[in-house]
Each structure stands twice: as C-alpha cells, then as structure tokens.
N, CA, C and O atoms as a GROMACS GRO file, in nm:
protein
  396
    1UNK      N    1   4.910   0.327  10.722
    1UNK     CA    2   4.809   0.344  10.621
    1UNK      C    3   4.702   0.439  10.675
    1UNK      O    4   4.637   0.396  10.770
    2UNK      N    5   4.666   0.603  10.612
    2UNK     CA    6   4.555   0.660  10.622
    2UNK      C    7   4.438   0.618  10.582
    2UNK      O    8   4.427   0.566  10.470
    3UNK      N    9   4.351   0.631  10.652
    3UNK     CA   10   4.189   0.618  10.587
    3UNK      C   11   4.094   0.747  10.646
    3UNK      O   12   4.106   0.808  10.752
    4UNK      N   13   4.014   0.760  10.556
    4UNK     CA   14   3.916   0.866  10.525
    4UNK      C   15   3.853   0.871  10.607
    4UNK      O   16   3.807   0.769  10.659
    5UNK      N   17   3.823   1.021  10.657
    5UNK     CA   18   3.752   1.075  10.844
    5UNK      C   19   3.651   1.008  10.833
    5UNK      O   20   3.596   0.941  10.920
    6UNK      N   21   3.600   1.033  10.643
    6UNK     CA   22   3.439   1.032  10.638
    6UNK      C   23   3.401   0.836  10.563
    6UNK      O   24   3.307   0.758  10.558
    7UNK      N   25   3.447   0.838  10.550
    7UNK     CA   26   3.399   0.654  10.491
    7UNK      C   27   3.486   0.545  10.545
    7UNK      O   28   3.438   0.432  10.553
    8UNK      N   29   3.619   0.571  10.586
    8UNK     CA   30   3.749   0.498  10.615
    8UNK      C   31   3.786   0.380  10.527
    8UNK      O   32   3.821   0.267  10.559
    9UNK      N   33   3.769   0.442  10.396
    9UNK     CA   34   3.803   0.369  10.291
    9UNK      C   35   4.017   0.419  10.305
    9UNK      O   36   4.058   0.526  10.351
   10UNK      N   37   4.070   0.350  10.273
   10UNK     CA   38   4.243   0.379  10.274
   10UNK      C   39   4.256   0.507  10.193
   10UNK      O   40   4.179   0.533  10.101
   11UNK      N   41   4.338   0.569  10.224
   11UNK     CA   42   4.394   0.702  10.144
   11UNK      C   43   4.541   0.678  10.076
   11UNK      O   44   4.642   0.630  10.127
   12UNK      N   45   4.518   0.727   9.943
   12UNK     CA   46   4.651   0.702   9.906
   12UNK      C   47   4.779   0.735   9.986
   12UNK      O   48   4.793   0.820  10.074
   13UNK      N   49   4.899   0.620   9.919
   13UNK     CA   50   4.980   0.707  10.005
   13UNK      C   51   5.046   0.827  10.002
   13UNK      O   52   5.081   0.870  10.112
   14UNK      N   53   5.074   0.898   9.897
   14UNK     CA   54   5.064   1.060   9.920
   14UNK      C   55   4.952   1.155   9.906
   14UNK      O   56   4.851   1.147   9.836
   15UNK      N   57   4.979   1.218   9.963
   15UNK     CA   58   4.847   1.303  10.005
   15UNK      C   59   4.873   1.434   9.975
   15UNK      O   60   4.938   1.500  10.056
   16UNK      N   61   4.839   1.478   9.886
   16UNK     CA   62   4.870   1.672   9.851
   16UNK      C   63   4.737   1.727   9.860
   16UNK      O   64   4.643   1.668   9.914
   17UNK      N   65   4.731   1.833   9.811
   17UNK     CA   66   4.618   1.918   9.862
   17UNK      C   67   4.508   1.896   9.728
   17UNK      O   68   4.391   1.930   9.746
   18UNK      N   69   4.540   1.851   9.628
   18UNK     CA   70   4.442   1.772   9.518
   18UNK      C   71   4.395   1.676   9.540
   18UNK      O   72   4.292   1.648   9.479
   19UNK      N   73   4.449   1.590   9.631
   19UNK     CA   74   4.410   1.409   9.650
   19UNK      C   75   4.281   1.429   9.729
   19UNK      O   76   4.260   1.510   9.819
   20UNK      N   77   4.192   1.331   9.672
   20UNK     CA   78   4.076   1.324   9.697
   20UNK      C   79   4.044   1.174   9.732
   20UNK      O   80   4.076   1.091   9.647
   21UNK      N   81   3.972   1.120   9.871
   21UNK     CA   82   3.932   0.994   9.875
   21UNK      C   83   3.835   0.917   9.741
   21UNK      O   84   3.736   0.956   9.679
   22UNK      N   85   3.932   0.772   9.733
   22UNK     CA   86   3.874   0.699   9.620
   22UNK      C   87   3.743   0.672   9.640
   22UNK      O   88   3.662   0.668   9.547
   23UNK      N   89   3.721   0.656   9.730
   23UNK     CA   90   3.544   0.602   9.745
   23UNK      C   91   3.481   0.681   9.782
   23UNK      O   92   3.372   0.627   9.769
   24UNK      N   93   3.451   0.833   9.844
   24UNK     CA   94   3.353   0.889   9.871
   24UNK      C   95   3.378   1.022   9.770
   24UNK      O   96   3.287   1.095   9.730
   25UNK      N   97   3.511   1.038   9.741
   25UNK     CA   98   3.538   1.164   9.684
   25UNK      C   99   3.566   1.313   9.777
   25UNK      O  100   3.595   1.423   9.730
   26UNK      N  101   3.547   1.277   9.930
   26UNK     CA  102   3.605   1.393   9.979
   26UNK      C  103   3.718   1.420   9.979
   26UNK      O  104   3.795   1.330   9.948
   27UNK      N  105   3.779   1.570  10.018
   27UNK     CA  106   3.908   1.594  10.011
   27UNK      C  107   3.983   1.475  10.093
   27UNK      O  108   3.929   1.390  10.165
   28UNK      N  109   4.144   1.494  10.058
   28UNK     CA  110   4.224   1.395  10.205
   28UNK      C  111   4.297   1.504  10.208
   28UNK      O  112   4.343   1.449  10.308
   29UNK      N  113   4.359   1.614  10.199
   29UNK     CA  114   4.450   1.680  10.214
   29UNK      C  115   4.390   1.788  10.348
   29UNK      O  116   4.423   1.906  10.345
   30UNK      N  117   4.305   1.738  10.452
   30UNK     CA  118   4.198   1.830  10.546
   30UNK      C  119   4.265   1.795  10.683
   30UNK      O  120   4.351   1.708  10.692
   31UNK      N  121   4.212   1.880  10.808
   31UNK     CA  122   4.276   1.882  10.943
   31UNK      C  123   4.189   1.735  10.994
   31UNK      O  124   4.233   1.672  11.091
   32UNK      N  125   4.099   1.701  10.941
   32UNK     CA  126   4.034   1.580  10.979
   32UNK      C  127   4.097   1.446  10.981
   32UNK      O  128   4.102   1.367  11.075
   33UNK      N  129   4.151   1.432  10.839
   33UNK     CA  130   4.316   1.326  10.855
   33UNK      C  131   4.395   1.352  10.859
   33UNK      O  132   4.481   1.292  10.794
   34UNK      N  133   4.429   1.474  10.948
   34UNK     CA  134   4.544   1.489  11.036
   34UNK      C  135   4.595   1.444  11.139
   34UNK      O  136   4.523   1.445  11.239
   35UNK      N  137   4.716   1.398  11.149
   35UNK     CA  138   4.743   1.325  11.306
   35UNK      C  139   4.766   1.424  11.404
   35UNK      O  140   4.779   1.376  11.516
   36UNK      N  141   4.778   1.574  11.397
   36UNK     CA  142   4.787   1.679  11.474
   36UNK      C  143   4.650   1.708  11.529
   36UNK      O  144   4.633   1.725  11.650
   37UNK      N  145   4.547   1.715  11.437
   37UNK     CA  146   4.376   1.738  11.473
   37UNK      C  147   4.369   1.704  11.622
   37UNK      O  148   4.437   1.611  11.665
   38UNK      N  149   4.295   1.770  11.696
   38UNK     CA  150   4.245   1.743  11.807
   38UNK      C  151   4.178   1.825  11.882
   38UNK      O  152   4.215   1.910  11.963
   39UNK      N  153   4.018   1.774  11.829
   39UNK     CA  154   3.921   1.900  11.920
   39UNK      C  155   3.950   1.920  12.073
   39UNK      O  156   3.984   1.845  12.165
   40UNK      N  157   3.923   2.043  12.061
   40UNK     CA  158   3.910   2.108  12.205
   40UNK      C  159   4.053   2.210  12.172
   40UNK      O  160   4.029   2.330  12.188
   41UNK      N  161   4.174   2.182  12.136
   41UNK     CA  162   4.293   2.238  12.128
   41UNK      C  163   4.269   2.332  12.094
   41UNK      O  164   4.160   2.341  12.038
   42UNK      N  165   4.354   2.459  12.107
   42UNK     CA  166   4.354   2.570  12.044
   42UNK      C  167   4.349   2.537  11.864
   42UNK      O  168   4.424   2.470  11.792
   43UNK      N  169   4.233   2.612  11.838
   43UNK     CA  170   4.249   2.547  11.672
   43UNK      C  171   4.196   2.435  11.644
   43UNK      O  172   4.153   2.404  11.533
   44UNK      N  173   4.195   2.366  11.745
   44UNK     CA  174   4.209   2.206  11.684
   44UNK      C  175   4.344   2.130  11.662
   44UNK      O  176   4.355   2.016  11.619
   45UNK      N  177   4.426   2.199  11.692
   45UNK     CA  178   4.577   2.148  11.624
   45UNK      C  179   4.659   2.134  11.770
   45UNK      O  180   4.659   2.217  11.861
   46UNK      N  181   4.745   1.975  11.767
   46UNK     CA  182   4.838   1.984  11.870
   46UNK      C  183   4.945   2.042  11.813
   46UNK      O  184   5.046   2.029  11.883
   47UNK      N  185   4.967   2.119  11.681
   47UNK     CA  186   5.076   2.195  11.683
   47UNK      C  187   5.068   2.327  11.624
   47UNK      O  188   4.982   2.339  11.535
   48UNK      N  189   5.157   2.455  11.661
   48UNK     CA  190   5.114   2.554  11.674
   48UNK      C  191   5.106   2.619  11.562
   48UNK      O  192   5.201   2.668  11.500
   49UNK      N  193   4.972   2.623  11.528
   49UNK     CA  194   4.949   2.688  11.367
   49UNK      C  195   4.960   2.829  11.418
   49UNK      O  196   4.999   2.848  11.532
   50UNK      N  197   4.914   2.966  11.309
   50UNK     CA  198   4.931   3.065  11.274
   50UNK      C  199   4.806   3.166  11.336
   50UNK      O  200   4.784   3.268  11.400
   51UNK      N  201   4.752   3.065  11.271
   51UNK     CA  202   4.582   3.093  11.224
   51UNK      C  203   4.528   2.991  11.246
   51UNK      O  204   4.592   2.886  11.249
   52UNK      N  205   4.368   2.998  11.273
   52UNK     CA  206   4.282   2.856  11.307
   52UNK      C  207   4.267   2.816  11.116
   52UNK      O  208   4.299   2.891  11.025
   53UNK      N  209   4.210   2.682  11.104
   53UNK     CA  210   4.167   2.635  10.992
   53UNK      C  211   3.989   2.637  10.998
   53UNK      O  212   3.926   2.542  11.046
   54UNK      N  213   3.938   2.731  10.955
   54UNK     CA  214   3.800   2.701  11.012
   54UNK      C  215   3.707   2.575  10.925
   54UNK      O  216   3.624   2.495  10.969
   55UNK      N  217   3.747   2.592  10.816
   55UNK     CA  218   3.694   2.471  10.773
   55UNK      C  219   3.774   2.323  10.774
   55UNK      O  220   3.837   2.280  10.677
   56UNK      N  221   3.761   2.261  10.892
   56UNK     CA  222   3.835   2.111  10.882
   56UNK      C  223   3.794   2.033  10.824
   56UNK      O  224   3.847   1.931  10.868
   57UNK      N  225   3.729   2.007  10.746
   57UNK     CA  226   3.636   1.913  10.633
   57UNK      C  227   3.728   1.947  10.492
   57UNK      O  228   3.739   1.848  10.419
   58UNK      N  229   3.800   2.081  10.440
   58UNK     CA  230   3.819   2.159  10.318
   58UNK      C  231   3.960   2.114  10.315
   58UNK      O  232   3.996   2.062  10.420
   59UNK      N  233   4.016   2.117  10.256
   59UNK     CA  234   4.157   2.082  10.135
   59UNK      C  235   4.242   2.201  10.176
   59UNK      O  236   4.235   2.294  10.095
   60UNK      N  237   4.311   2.220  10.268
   60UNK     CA  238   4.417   2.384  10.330
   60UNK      C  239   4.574   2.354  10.268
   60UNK      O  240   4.604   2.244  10.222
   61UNK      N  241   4.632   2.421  10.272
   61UNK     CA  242   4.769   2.471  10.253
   61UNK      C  243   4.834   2.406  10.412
   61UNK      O  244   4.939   2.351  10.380
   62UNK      N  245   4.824   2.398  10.494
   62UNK     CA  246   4.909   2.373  10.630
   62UNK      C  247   5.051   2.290  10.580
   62UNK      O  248   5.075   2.213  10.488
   63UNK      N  249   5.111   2.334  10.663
   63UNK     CA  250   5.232   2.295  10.608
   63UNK      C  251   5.301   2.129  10.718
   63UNK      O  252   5.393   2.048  10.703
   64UNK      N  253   5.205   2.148  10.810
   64UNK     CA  254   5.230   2.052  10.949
   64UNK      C  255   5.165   1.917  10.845
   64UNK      O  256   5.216   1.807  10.824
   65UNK      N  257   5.060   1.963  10.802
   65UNK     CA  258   4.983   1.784  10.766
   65UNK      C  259   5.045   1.655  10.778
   65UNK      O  260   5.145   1.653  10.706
   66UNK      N  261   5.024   1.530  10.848
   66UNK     CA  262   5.065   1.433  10.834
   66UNK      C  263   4.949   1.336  10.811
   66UNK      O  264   4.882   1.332  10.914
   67UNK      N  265   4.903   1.261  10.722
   67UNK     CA  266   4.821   1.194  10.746
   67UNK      C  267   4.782   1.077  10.870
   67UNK      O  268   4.846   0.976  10.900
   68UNK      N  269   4.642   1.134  10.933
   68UNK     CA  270   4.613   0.972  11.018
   68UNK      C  271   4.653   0.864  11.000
   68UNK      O  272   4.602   0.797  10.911
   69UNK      N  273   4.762   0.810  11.081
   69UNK     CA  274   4.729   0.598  11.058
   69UNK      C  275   4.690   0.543  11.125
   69UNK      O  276   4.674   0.422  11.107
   70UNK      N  277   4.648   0.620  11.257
   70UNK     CA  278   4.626   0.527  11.413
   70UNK      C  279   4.456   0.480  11.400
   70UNK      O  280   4.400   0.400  11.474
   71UNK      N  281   4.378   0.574  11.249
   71UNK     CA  282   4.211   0.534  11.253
   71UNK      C  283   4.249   0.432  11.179
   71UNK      O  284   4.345   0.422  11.102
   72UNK      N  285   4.118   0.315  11.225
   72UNK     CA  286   4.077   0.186  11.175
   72UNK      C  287   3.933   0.220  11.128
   72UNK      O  288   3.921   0.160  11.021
   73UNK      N  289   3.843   0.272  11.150
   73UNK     CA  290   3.701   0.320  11.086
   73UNK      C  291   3.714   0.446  11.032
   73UNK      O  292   3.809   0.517  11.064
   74UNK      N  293   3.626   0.484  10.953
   74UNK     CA  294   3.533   0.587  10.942
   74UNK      C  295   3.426   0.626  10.945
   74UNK      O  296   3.374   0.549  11.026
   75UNK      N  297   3.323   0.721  10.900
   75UNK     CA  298   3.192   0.719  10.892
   75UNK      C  299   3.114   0.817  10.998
   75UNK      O  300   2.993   0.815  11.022
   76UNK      N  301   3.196   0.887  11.045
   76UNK     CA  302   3.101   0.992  11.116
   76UNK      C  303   3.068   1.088  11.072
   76UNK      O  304   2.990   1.154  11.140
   77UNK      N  305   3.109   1.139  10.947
   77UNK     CA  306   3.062   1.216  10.914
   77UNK      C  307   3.125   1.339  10.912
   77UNK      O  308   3.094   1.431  10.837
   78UNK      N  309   3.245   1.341  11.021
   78UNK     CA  310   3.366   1.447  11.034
   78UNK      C  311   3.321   1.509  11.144
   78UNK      O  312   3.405   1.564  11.215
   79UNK      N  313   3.189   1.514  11.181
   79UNK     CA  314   3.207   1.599  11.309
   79UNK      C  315   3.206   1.513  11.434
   79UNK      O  316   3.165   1.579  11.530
   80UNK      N  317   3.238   1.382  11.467
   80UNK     CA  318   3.278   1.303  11.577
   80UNK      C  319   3.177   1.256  11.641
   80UNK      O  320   3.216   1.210  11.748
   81UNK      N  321   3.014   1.240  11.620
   81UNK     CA  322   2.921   1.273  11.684
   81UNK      C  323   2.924   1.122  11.750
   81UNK      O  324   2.913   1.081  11.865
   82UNK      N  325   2.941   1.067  11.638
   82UNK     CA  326   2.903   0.884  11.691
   82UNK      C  327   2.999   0.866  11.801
   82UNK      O  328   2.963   0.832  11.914
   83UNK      N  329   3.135   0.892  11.764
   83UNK     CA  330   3.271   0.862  11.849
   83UNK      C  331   3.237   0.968  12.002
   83UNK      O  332   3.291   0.925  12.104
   84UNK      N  333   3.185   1.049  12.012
   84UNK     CA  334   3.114   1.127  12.150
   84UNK      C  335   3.022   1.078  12.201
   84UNK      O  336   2.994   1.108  12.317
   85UNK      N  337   2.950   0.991  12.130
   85UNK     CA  338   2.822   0.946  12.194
   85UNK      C  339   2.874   0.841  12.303
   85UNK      O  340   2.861   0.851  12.425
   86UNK      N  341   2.949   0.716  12.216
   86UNK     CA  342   2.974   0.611  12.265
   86UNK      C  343   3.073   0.649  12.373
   86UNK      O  344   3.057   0.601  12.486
   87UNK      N  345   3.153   0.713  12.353
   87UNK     CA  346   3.247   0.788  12.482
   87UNK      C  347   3.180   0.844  12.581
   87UNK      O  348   3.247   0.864  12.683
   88UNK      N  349   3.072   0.876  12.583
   88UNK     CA  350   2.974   0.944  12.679
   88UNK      C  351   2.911   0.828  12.757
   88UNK      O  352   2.931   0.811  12.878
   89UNK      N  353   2.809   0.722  12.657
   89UNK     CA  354   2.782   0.607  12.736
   89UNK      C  355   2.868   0.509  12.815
   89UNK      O  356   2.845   0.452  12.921
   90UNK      N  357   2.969   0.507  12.737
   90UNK     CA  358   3.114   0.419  12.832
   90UNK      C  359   3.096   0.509  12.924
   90UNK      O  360   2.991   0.474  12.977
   91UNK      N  361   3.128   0.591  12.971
   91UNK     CA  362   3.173   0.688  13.065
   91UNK      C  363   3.071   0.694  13.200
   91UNK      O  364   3.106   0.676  13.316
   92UNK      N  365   2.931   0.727  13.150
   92UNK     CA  366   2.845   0.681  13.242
   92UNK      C  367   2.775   0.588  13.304
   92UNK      O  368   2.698   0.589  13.400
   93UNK      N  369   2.842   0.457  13.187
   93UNK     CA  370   2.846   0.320  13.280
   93UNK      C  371   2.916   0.316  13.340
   93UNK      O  372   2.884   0.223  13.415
   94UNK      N  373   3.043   0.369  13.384
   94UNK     CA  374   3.126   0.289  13.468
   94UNK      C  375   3.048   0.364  13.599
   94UNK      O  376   3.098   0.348  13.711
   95UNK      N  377   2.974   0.413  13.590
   95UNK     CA  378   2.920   0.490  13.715
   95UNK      C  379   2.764   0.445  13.744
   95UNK      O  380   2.700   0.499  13.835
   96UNK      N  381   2.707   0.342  13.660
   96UNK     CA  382   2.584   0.297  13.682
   96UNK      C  383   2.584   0.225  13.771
   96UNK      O  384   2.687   0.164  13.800
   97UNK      N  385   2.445   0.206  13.857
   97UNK     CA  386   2.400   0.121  13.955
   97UNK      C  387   2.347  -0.049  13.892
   97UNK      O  388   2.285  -0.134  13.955
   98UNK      N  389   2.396  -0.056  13.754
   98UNK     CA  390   2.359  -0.134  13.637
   98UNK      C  391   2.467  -0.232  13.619
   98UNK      O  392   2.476  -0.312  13.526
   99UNK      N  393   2.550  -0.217  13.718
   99UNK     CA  394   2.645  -0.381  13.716
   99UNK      C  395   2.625  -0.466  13.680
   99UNK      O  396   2.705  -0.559  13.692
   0.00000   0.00000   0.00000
C-alpha cells in the first residue's frame, strides 16, 4: 500500500499520471512516491533515467515509476527536512557525552 510523500494519507492502487492524493490533492504520479527516489543519487533516481526530473513534487511521464510501500508516515512536506533533522540528532547522540 502507497501513501502520500506529503500527508501519508493511502494512494490509490493505481497510480497514472492524473491520480491525485484523496486527502491533500497533490499529485501521486511524482519521483517523491517513487520507490526508485533517492536523494543524493544522480537525479535522485536509483535507476538510470535519461534526464534529471527537476521537479519531484510534479506529475512526470517516467516510465520506471513504482509506487512507495515501504512509507508508513507522511507530512514533510516533500523536501525531507523533518526526516534529516531527526537523522542528524540520532546520529549525534550516539556520540554524546549525554549517556
């Protein structure tokens, strides 16, 4: 089951480049609920697109799309900020003098 980058309300189960999340109304057909997505990658994509997608938030043609099932939330907003933060503080606790 997909759910939405931006609310993680469930996404239908097919997903074309018209389908739009039921509860917030953003696109679902975007590199954001993609299971390929992955910042830092060339592109963003673990598989080898053409061309970058510069808008990952927008509704593309890609022909790779699979929708996310491995997210259980949403709500960041699409650009990962919350999910970096908390990855940052984990990270520098395990190195605190704060045992």
């Amino acid at each position: 089951m997909a759910r939405c980058y931006a609310c993680g309300a469930i996404l239908p189960e097919k997903i074309g480049r018209s389908t739009s999340c039921t509860h917030c109304g953003k696109e679902a057909k975007v590199c954001l609920n993609c299971r390929f997505y992955e910042k830092g990658l060339q592109w963003d994509c673990r598989e080898r697109i053409d061309e970058p997608v510069r808008e990952k938030d927008r509704a593309n043609f890609c022909g790779f799309f699979a929708p996310e099932t491995k997210r259980t939330t949403g709500g960041t907003g699409g650009n990962g900020e919350k999910g970096e933060e908390n990855a940052k503080r984990a990270f520098f606790k395990l190195f605190s003098d704060d045992h």
